[in-house]
C-alpha positions as a printed Julia matrix, in Angstrom:
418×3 Matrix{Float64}:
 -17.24    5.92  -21.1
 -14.18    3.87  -21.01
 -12.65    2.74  -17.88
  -8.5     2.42  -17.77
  -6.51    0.8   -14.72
  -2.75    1.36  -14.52
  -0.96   -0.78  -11.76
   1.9     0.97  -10.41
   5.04   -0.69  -12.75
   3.26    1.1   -15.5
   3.89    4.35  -13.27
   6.75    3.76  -11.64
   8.54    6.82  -12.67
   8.07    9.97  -15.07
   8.73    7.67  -18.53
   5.17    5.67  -17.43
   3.59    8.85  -16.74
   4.18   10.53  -19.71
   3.13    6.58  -21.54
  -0.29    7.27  -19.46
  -0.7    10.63  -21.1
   0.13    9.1   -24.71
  -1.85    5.95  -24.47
  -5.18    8.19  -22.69
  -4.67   10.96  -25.72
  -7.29   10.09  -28.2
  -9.85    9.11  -25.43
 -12.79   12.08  -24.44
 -14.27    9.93  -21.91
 -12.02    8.08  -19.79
 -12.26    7.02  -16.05
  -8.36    6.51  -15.36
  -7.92    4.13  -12.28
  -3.86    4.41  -10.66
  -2.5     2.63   -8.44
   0.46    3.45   -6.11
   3.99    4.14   -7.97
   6.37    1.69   -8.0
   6.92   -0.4    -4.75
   5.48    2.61   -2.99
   2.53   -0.02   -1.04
   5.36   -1.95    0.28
   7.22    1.36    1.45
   4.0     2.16    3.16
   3.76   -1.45    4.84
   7.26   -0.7     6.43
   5.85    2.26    7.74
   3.06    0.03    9.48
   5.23   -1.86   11.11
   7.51    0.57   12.26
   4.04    2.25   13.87
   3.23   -1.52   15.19
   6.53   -1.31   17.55
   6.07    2.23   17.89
   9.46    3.19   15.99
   8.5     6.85   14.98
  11.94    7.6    14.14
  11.82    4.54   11.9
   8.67    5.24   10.46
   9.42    9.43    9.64
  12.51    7.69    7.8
  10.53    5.49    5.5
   7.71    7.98    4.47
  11.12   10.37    3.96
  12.58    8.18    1.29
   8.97    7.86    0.35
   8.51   11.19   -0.32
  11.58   11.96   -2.0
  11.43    9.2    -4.7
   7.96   11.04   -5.45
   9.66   14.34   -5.87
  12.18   13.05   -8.17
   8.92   12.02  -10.28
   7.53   15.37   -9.75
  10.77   17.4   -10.81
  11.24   15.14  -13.97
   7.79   15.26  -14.93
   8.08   19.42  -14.97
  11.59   19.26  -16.18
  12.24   21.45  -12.76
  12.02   21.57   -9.13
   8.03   21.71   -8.64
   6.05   21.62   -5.42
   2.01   20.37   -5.63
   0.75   21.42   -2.64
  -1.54   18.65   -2.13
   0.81   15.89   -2.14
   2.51   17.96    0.8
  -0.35   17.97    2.82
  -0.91   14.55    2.2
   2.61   13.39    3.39
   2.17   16.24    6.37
  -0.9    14.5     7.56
   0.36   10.68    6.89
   3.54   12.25    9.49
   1.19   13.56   12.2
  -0.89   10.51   11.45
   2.14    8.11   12.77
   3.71   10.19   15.57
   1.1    11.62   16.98
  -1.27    8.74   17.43
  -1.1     5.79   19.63
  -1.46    2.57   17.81
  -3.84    0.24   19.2
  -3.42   -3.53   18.22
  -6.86   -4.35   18.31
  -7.32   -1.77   15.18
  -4.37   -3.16   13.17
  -6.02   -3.4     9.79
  -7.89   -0.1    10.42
  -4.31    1.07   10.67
  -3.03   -0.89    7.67
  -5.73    1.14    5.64
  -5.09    4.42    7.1
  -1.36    4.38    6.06
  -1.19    2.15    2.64
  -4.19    4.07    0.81
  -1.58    7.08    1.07
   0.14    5.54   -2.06
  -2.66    5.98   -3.97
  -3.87    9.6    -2.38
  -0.53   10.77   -3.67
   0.05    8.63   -6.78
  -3.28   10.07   -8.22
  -2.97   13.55   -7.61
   0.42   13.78   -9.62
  -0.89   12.25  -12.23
  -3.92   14.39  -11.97
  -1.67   17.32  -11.95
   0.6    16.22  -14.66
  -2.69   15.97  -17.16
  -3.62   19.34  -16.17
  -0.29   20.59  -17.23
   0.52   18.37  -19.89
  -2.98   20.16  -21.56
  -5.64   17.34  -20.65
  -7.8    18.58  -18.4
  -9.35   15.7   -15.49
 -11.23   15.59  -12.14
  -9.31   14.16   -9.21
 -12.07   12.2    -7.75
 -11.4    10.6    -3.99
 -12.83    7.16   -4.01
 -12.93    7.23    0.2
 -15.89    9.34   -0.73
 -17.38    7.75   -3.85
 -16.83    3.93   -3.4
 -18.75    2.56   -0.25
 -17.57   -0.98    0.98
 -18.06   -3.4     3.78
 -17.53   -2.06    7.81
 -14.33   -4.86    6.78
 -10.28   -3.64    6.99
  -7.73   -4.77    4.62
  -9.94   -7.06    2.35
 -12.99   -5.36    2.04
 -16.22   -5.68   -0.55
 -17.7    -2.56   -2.57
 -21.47   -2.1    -1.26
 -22.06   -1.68   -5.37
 -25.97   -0.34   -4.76
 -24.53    2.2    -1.92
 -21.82    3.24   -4.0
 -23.74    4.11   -7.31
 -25.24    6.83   -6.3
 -21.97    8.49   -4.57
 -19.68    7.42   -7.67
 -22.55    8.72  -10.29
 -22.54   12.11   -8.35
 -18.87   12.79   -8.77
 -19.05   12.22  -12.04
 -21.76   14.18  -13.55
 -21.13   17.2   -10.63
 -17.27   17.53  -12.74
 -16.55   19.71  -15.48
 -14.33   17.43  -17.59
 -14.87   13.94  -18.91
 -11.59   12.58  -17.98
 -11.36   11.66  -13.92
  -8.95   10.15  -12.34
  -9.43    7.75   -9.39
  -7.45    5.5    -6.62
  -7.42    1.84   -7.53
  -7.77   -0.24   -4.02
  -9.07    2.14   -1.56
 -12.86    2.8    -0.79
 -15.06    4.23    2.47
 -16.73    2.03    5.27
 -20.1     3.01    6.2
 -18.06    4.76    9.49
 -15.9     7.11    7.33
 -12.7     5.08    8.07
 -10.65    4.43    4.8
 -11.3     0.7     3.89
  -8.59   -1.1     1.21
 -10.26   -4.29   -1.28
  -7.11   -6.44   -0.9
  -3.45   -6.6    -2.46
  -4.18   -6.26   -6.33
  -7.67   -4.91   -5.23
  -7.45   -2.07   -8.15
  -8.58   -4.8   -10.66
 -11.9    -5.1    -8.42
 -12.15   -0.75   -7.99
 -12.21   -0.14  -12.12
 -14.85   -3.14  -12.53
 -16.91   -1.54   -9.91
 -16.69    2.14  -11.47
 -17.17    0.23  -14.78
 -20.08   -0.89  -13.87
 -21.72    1.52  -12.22
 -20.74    3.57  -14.99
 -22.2     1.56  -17.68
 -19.12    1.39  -19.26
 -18.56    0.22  -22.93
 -15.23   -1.97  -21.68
 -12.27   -2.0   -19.19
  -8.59   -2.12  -20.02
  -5.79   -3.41  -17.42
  -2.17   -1.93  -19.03
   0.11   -4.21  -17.49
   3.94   -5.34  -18.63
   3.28   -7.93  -20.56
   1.66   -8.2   -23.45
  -1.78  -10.05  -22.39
  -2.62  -12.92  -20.69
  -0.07  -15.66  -20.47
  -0.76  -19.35  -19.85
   2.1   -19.07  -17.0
   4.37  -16.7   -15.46
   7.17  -16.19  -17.62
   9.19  -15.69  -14.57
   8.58  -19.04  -13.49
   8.23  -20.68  -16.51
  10.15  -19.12  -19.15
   8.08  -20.38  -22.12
   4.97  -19.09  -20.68
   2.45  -17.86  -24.51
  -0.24  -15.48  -24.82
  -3.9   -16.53  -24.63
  -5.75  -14.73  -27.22
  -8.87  -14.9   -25.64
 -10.91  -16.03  -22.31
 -14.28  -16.02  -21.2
 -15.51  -15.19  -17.64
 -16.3   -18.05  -15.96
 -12.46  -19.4   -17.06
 -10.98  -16.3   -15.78
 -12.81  -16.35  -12.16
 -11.61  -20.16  -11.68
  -7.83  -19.34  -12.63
  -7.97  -16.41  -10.86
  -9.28  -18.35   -7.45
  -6.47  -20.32   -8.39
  -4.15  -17.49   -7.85
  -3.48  -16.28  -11.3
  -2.15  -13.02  -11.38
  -4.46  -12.55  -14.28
  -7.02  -10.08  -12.79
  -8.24   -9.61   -9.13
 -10.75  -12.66   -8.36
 -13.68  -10.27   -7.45
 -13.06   -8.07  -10.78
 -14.73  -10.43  -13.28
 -18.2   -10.39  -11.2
 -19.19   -6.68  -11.94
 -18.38   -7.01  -15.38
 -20.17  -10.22  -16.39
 -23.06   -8.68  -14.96
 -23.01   -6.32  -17.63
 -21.5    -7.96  -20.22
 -18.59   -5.48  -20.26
 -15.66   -6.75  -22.01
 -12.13   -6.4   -20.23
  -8.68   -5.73  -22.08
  -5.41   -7.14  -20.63
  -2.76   -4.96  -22.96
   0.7    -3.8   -22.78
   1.0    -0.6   -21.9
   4.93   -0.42  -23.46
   2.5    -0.48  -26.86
  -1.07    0.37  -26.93
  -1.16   -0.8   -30.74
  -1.13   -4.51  -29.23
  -4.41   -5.91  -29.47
  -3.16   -7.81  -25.79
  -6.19  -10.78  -24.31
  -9.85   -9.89  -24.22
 -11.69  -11.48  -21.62
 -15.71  -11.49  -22.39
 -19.01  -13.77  -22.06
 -17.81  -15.96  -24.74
 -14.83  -17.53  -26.1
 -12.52  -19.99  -28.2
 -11.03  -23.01  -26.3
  -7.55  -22.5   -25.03
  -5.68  -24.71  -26.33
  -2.57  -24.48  -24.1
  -2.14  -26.05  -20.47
  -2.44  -23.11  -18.1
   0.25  -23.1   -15.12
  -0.63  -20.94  -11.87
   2.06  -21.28   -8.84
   0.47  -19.62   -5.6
   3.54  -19.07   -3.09
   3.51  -17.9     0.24
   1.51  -20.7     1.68
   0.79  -22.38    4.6
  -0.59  -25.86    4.9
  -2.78  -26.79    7.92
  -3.6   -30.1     9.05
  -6.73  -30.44   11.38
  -7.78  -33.45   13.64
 -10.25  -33.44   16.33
  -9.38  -35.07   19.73
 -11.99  -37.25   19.87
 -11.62  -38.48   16.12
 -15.05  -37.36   15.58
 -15.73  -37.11   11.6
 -14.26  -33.91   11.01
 -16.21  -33.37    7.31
 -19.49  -34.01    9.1
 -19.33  -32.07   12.31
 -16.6   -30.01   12.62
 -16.38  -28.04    9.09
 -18.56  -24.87   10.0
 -16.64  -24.52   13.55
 -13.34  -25.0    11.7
 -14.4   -22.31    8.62
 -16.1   -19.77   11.57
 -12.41  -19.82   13.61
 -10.53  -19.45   10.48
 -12.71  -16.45    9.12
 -12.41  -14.77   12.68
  -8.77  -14.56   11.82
  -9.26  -13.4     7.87
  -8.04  -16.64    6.62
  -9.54  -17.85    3.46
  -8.62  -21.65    2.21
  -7.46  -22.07   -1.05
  -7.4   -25.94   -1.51
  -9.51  -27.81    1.4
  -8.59  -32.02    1.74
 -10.51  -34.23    4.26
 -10.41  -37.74    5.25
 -12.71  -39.01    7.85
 -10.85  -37.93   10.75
  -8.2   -34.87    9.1
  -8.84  -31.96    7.77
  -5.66  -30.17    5.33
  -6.25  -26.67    4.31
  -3.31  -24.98    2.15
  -3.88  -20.66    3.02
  -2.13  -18.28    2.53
   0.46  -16.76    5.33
  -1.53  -14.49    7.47
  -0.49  -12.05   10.16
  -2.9   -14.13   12.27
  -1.68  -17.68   11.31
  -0.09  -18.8    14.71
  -3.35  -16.63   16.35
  -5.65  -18.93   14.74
  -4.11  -22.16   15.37
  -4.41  -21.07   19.01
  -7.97  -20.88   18.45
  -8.45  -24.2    16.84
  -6.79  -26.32   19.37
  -8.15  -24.12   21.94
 -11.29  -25.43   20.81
 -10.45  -28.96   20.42
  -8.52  -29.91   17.52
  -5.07  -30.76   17.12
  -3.48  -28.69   14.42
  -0.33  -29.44   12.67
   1.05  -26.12   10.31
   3.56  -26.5     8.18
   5.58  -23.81    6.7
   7.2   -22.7     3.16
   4.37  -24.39    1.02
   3.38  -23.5    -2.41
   0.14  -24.47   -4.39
   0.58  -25.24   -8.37
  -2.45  -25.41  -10.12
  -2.46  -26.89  -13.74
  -5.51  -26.68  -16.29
  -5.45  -28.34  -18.79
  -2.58  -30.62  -17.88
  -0.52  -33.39  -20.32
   0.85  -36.84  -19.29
   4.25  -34.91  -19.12
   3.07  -32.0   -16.78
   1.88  -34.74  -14.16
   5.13  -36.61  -14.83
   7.3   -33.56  -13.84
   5.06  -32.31  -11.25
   2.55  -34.56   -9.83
   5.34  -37.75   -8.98
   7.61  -34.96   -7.18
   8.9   -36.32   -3.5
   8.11  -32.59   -2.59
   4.24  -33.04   -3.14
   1.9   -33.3     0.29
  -1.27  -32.7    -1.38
  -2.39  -33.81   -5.04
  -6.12  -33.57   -6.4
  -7.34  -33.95   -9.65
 -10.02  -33.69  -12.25
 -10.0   -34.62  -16.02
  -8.23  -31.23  -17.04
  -7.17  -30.04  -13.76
  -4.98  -31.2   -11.32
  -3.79  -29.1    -7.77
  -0.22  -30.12   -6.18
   0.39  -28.57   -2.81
   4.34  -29.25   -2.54
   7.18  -27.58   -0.23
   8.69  -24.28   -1.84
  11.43  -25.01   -4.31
């Protein structure tokens, strides 16, 4: 068994669909992980919010255009108008879903969940569909039913020993050996629909890969492996050949869009090899990432934006790093706000997050508690690995830099946003 994952540029209309069907053809068995189409999560995130201020007009409008841009994929794909029944139902019930419940504040990620995992729901089942017609015959298999997480909304962890079982079930209960599955989107032990986190369809094909026992994992993405930058950042971003796992989970913590930072875990525990590759040409041999590897021998260049940097100092300049750090980490985890660079003196604490619906929320909290909190706005974190006398020249001596820490080969700026 092979496990595929294709993020939703790669399906973003019926040209990456029919690529899917070419680049799955010689595969017999193949667990196919989709995401949603296109920009279809963000659609879904305006429909949310429209629900949040209790716009139903708003939100029927959205899941409209929604639905139409998936028909257009649906007519091209069978070359005339076509209805699949399912993905009506699903777009009737996501409707009812938004007008004809009250939204309750208190359950806002539960609600988040409920209404982004339809771009996956429907994503899947034309895809499924278009196999089946196309002449490869697959099992649509709902992963609200076979991947267990957390009782946790919006960022949740797969349960891996409760989900084996379920997973394992749907798989040999199926009379193909091609299945297709959402990427993102699991069960809580409650039946709600739970999502793993943006990019969180990385972390759902390591999990079915390794419950599977699967011989590797490939990630079809549009470029054509790993790169030691973003090329839309830093336009003379190269390939990396190869990485090993341990690299991979550090760059990803650092915010590479490499893979998801919980994807490498489940694989390394089985040794399963993962393939970054471009799905514009599955002849490309793209990055492996595996237990073992040569040196990279090019600096690596990961720019985190979106963040916020918070600056923490207790009233009665007790030693913050001695007594305050679990009260600090316990507010900020009540709130679902994870530090990704922590800097103390004796008496300040600076954590650089990422902006969070519950930001302002949890600097309440803190200074409700005690501390005086200082958050400052339009921040990005750059992390370098690897770094020449040159990269800390342009970067590190910058007037915009707050924040600089270093190591021998790595150094972390946070700066304001360019």
């Amino acid at each position: 068994m092979k496990v595929y994952k294709f993020g939703g540029a790669s399906v973003k209309n019926a040209d990456g669909v029919r690529n899917l069907r070419k680049i799955i053809d010689d595969e017999q068995q193949l667990f196919i992980i989709v995401s949603a189409m296109g920009k279809t999560t963000n659609a879904l995130e305006r429909v949310f919010m429209a629900a949040q201020q209790h716009d139903a007009k708003a939100a029927l409008a959205e899941i409209a255009s929604i639905r139409e841009q998936h028909a257009v994929i649906i007519e091209e794909l069978w070359h005339k108008p076509h209805t699949i029944e399912r993905v009506e139902e699903l777009f009737a019930d996501l409707e009812q879903f938004v007008t004809a419940t009250v939204y309750d504040p208190a359950e806002a990620e539960a609600w988040y969940d409920r209404i982004v995992a339809y771009g996956e729901l429907v994503s899947t089942t034309i895809i499924s569909e278009y196999l089946n017609y196309a002449g490869l015959p697959n099992t649509w298999i709902d992963m609200r039913r076979a991947i267990r997480t957390e009782q946790r909304h919006k960022d949740a962890e797969v349960d891996i020993e409760a989900s084996t079982p379920l997973l394992r079930a749907a798989v040999e209960e199926a009379p193909t050996t091609i299945f297709v599955g959402q990427g993102f989107i699991g069960g809580a032990p409650d039946g709600t629909t739970t999502t793993l986190g943006r990019e969180g369809s990385d972390y759902s094909a390591a999990v079915v890969a390794h419950i599977l026992d699967a011989e590797s994992m490939a990630v079809w993405k549009d470029v054509d492996g790993v790169l030691n930058a973003d090329p839309k950042i830093f336009p003379d971003a190269v390939q990396i050949a190869e990485l090993n796992y341990l690299d991979t989970i550090e760059l990803a913590y650092s915010g590479a869009q490499i893979i998801h930072p919980r994807t490498i875990k489940p694989l390394q525990n089985k040794n399963i090899p993962l393939y970054v590759r471009p799905f514009g040409d599955k002849r490309k041999p793209g990055t492996v990432i595996r237990g073992m590897s040569a040196k990279v021998d090019v600096p690596i260049l990961i720019l985190k934006r979106d963040q916020v940097l918070l600056t923490i100092r207790s009233r009665d300049l007790s030693f913050v790093l001695e007594e305050k750090f679990a009260k600090i980490f316990a507010l900020l985890e009540q709130f679902r706000i994870k530090a990704n660079l922590v800097h103390n003196s004796a008496v300040n604490l600076s954590l650089c997050v990422d902006r969070n619906w519950h930001i302002d929320e949890a600097v309440a909290a803190l200074r409700k508690a005690g501390f005086d909190v200082m958050k400052t706005e339009e921040m990005e974190l750059l992390t370098i690995r690897g770094y020449t006398d040159e990269l800390w020249r342009k970067y590190a001596r910058s007037p915009k830099v707050f924040i600089k820490q270093s190591t021998q080969t790595t150094v972390r700026i946070v700066r304001k946003k360019n």
